[in-house]
C-alpha positions as CSV (number, residue, x, y, z in Angstrom):
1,X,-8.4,20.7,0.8
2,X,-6.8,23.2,2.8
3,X,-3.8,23.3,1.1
4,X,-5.6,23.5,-1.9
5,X,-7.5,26.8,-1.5
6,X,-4.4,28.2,0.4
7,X,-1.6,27.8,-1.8
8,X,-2.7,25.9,-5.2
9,X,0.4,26.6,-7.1
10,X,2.1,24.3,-3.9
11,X,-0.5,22.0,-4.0
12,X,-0.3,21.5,-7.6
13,X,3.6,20.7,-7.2
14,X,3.1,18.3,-4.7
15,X,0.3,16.6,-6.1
16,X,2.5,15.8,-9.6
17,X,4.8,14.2,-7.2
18,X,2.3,12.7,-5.3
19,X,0.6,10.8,-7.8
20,X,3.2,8.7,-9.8
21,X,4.6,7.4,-6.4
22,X,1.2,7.0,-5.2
23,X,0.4,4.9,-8.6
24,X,3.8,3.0,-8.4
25,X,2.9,1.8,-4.4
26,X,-1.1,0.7,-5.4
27,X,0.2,-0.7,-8.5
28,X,3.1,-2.9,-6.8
29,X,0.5,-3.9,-4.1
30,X,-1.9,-5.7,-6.1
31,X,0.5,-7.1,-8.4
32,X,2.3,-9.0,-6.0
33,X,-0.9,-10.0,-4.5
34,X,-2.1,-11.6,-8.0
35,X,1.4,-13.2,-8.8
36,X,1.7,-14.8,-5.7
37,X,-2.4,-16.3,-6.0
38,X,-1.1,-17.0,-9.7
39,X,1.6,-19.2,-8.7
40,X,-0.8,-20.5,-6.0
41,X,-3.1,-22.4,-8.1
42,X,-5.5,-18.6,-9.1
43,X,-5.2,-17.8,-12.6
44,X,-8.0,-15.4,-11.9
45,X,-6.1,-12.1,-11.7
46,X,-3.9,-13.1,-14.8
47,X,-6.9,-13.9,-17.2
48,X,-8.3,-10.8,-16.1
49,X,-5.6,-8.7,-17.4
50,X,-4.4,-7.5,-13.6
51,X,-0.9,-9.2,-14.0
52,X,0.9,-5.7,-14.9
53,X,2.4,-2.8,-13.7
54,X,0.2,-0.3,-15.8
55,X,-1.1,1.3,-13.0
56,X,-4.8,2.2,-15.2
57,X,-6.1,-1.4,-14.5
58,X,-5.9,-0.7,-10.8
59,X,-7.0,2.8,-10.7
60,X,-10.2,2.8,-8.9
61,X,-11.9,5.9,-9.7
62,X,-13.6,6.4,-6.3
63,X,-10.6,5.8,-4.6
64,X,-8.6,8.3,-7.1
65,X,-10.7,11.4,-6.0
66,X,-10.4,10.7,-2.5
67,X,-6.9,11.0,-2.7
68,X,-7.1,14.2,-4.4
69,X,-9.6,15.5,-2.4
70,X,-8.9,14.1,1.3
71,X,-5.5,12.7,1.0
72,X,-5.7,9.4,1.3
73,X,-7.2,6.8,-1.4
74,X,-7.0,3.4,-2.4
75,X,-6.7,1.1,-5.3
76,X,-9.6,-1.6,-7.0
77,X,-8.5,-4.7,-5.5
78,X,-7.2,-7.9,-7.4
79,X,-9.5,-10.9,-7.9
80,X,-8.7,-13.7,-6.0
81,X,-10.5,-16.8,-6.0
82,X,-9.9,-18.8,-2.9
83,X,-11.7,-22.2,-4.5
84,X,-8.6,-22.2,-6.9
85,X,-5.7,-22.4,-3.9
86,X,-4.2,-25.4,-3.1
87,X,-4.6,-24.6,0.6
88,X,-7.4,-22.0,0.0
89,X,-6.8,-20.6,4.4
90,X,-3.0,-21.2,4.3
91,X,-2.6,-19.7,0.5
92,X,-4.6,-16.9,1.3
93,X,-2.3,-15.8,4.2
94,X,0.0,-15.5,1.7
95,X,-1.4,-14.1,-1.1
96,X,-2.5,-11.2,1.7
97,X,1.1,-10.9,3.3
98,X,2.2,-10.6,-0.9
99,X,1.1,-6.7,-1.0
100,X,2.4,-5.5,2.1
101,X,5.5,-7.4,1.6
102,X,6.2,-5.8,-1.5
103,X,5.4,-2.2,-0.6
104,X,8.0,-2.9,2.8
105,X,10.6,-3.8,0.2
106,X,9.8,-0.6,-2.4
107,X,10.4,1.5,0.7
108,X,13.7,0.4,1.1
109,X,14.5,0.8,-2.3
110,X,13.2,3.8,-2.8
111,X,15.3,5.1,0.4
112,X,18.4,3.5,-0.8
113,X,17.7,5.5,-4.1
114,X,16.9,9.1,-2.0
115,X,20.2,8.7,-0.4
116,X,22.5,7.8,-3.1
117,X,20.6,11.1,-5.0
118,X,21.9,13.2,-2.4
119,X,25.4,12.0,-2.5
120,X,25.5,12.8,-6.1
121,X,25.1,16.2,-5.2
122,X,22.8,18.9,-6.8
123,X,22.3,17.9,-10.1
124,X,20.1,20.9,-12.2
125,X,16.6,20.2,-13.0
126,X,16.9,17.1,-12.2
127,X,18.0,15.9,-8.1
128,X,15.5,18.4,-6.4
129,X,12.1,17.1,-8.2
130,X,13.5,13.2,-8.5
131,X,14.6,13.6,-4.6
132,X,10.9,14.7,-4.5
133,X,9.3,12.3,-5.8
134,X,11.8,9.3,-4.4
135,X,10.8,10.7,-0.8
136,X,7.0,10.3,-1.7
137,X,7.6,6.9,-3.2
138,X,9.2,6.1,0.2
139,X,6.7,7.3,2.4
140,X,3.7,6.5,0.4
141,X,4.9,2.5,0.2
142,X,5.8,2.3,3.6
143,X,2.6,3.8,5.2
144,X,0.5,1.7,2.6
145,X,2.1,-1.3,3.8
146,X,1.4,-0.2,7.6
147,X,-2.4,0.6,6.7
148,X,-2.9,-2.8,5.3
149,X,-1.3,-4.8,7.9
150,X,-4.3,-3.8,10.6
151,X,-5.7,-7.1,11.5
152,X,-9.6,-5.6,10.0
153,X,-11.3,-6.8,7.0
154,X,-10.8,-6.1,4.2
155,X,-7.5,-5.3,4.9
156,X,-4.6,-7.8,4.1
157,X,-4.5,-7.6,8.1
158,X,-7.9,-9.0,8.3
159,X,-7.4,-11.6,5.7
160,X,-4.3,-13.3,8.1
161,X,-7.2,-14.0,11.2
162,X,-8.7,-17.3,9.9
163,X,-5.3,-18.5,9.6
164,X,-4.3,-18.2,13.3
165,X,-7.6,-17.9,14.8
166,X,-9.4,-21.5,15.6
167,X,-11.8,-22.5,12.8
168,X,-14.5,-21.8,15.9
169,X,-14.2,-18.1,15.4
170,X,-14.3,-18.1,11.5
171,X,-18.4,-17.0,11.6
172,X,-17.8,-14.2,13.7
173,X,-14.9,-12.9,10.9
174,X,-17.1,-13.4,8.5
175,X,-19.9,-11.1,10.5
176,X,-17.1,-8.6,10.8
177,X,-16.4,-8.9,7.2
178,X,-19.6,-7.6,6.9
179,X,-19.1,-4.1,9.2
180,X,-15.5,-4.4,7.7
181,X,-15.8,-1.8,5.2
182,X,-17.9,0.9,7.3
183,X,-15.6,0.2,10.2
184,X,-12.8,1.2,8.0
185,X,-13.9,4.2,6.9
186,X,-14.9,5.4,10.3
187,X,-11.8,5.1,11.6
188,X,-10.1,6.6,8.6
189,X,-12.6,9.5,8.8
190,X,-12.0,10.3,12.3
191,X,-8.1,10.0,12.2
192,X,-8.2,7.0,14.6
193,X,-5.5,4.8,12.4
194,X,-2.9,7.8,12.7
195,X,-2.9,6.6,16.1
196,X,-1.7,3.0,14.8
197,X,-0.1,3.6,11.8
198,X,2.2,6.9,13.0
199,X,4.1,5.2,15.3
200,X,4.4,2.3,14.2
201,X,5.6,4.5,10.6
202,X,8.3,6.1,13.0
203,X,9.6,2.7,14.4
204,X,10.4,0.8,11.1
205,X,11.8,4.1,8.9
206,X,14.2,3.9,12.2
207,X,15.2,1.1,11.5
208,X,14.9,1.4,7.4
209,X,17.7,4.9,8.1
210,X,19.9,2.5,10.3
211,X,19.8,-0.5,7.9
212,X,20.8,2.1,4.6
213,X,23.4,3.7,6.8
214,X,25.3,0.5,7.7
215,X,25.2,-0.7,3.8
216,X,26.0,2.5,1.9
């Protein structure tokens, strides 16, 4: 908001940047999460139209103005129903390692992308806003992937715990399941997860840069 009573015309520019890459990483996300409960034994996100990358079926609206308006937003997850899974605590691990997986590996693309921009040189009208936008697409997808991988329901993090924790302990996830969502947001609020998701963000783009420079 700052930035937006400060310098609009700036926050404007970065916002059209902003949003396609933001669109491209929620959009990827919950894809790969439906495909891989698809192929599981869940038709449920597929007869529901979720299957595709046109990022309007995932928009939700809630989660669109809080991005505009705070920074940070989030997408209308895909259905999954775990009755349908072959191995509904082992298929679910997987289905919840699908969206973070697949934003880890649009990062890298997207970096491999930004950096064989640049060594096309400056090409007019075209390398400053694409470099832009690749750069956006890199950060947004990596830091998404990060976010979700916190071990708290109803992140993908959270949905991972009944699949290494003792079947003992499951009542007490699904109690936290419950304070999940408020839990969340509180520590989104107060800018707790930059404390958890900035370095670990700093650790694995290190290694993402050191990776690109030893295949290009």
């Amino acid at each position: 908001m700052t930035d937006l009573f400060g310098d609009p015309a700036a926050f404007l520019q970065a916002l059209i940047l902003k949003i396609p890459a933001l669109l491209l990483a929620v959009t990827v996300h919950e894809v790969a999460h439906g495909l891989v409960a698809d192929r599981l034994g869940d038709p449920t996100a597929r007869m529901q139209g979720r299957l595709t990358l046109n990022p309007l079926p995932h928009i939700d609206p809630l989660g669109a103005i809080a991005f505009v308006l705070a920074g940070f937003g989030w997408a209308k997850p895909v259905p999954v129903n775990a009755v349908n899974l072959r191995h509904p605590v082992r298929d679910m691990a997987w289905v919840a390692a699908a969206g973070p997986i697949s934003n880890l590996v649009a990062a890298f693309v997207g970096l491999v992308a930004l950096v064989l921009l640049r060594r096309l040189g400056n090409i007019p009208f075209i390398a400053e806003p694409l470099g832009g936008l690749l750069i956006w697409i890199y950060q947004f997808n990596l830091a998404l992937a990060i976010f979700n991988l916190i071990p708290l329901p109803p992140l993908d993090g959270g949905h991972f715990l009944p699949y290494f924790l003792p079947r003992g302990s499951w009542s007490r996830l699904n109690q936290l399941e419950q304070y999940g969502p408020f839990i969340l947001l509180l520590l989104v609020m107060t800018g707790a997860t930059r404390y958890v998701v900035g370095p670990v963000f700093q650790f694995v783009s290190g290694l993402y840069i050191l990776a690109v420079r030893l295949i290009l």
